[in-house]
N, C-alpha and C positions, 0 to 999 in steps of 0.2 A: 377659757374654752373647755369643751367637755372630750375627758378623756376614751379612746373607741378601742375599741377589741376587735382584731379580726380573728376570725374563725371557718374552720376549711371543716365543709360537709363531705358527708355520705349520701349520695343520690340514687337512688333504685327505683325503674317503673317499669309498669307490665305493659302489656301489647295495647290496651284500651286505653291507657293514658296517653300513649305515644299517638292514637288515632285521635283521640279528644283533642289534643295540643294540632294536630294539624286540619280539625273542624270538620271531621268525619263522627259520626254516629256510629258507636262499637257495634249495636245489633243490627244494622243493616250493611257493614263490611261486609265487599266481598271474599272469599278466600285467597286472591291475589293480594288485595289491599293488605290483609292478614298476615299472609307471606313475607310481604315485605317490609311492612313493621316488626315482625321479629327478625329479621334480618338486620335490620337498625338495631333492634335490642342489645345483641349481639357486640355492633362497633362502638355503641356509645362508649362502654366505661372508658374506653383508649382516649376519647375524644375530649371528656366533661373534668373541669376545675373550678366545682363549687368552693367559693369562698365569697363571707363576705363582714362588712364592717359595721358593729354595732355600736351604740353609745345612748347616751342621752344625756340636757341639756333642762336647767330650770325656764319656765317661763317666768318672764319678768312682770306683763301685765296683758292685757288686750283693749285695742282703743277701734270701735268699728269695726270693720273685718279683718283688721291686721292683729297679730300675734307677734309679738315682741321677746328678743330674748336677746342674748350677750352677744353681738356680733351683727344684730339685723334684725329681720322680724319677716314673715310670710303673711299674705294678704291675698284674701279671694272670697266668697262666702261660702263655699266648702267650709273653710277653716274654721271663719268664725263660728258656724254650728254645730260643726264637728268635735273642734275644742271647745266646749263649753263645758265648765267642771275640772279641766286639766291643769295641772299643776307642771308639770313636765312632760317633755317632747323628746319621743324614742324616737331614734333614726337607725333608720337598714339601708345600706345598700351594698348588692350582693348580685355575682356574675357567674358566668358557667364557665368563663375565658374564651378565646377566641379559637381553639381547636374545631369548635363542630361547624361555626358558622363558615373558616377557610375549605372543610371537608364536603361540605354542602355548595359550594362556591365550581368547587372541583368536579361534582357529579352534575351540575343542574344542566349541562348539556348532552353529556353523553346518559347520564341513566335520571330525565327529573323527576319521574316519581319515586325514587330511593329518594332524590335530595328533595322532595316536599317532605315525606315522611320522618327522614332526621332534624328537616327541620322544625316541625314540630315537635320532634322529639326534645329539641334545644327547648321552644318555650313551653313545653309541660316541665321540663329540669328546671329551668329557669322560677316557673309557678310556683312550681316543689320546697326549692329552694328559699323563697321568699316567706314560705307559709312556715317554712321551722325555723329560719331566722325572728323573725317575728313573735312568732311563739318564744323563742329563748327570750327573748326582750323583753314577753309579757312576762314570762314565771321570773325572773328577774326582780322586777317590779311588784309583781305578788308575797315575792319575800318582805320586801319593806311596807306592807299593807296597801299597794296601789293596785287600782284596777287598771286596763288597760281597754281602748276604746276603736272606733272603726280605724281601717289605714287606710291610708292616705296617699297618691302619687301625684306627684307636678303632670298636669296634661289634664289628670280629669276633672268635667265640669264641674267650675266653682273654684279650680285653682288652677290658673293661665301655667303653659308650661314654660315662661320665662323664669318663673319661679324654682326651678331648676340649677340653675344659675347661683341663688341664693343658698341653695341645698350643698351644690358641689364646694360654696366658698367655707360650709359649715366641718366638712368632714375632707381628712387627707385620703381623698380618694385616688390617690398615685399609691397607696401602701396595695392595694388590691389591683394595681393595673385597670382602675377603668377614668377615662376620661371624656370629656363633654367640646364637642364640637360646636362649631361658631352656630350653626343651627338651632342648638341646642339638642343634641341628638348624643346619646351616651355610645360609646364605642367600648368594649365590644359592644355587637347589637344586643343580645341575650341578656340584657341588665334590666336591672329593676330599685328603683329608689323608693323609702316608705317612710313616712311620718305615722308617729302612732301616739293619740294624747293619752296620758299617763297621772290619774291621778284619784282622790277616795272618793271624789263625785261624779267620776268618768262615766257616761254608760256606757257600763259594757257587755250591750247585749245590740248595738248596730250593726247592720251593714253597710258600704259604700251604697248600695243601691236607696237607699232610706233617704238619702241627699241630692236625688238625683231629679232633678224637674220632672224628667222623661218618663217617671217610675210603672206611672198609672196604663201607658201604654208600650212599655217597655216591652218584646214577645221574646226578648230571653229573660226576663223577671217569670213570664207566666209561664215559661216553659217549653215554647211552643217553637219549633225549629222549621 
């Protein structure tokens, strides 16, 4: 089985990321909304424990949509397109912990738009997070000559989120305190799992969108809010 690293980030974001993460439009906030996203700015760092678990594991073959490897194999047609070219399968996953989503738990009655605002704040942390883990994982792999290809989460179309399941049996995800309920629902909320294929024929110039039935009529593909 393949050996993981965990690793504890640095997280810093300004007042438009905190609005973007809660699906507000930075140039059409009002100065209230504004207000009160740097008010959150302010609580977060007390709040945020980025850390998360990286590794990677060889692929052993692929037969149909499934991908095989030392313990099991993932199956969906995401995958199979996805991985096509990969030789190895990067795995992230990485949490903010469970400070901001209890603090937001605490506000949402008596102040909820502080606690909608923090809690976007959590999943632009959480975005944040996932995008430099990942990143680590690619340069990584760029040392040893491998390219590194779209990512990947259990849940989106083309890979069922039972497959989740398979993910958590792959990595000791009790070293980072996150764990997977009978739902299949990761706890803390603010978690994020990534497959990333890893290999000299990868492309890697995808995005998840590229795999996506939906794409041609996608209106956040075109932009359009």
């Amino acid at each position: 089985m393949p050996l993981f690293e965990v690793k504890n980030y640095s997280i810093s974001l300004d007042t438009d990321q905190v609005l973007l993460g809660q699906g507000a439009d930075p140039s059409r906030a009002s100065p209230a909304l504004r207000r009160i996203a740097q008010e959150v700015l302010s609580e977060l760092k007390t709040l945020l424990e980025p850390v998360a678990l990286l590794g990677t594991l060889p692929i052993l073959g692929f037969q149909g949509r499934r991908v095989f490897f030392e313990g099991g194999f993932f199956e969906g047609p995401l995958l199979a397109r996805a991985m096509a070219g990969a030789a190895e399968l990067g795995l992230v996953l990485c949490t903010i912990g469970p400070g901001l989503e209890e603090r937001v738990r605490e506000l949402r009655d008596k102040e909820p738009v502080k606690a909608l605002a923090l809690d976007g704040a959590g999943t632009a942390a959480v975005g944040l997070l996932s995008f430099l883990a990942a990143g680590d994982v690619a340069a990584a792999a760029e040392k040893r000559g491998l390219r590194s290809g779209v990512q990947l989460s259990p849940g989106q179309e083309g890979w069922p989120i039972e497959q989740q399941r398979t993910f958590f049996r792959l990595l000791p995800a009790e070293r980072i305190k996150v764990r997977l309920t009978e739902s299949g629902m990761m706890l803390p909320r603010k978690s994020i799992s990534l497959a990333i294929p890893l290999g000299e024929a990868v492309c890697d110039d995808a995005v998840s969108c590229d795999f996506c039935s939906k794409k041609e009529d996608c209106r956040w593909r075109r932009g359009v809010r």
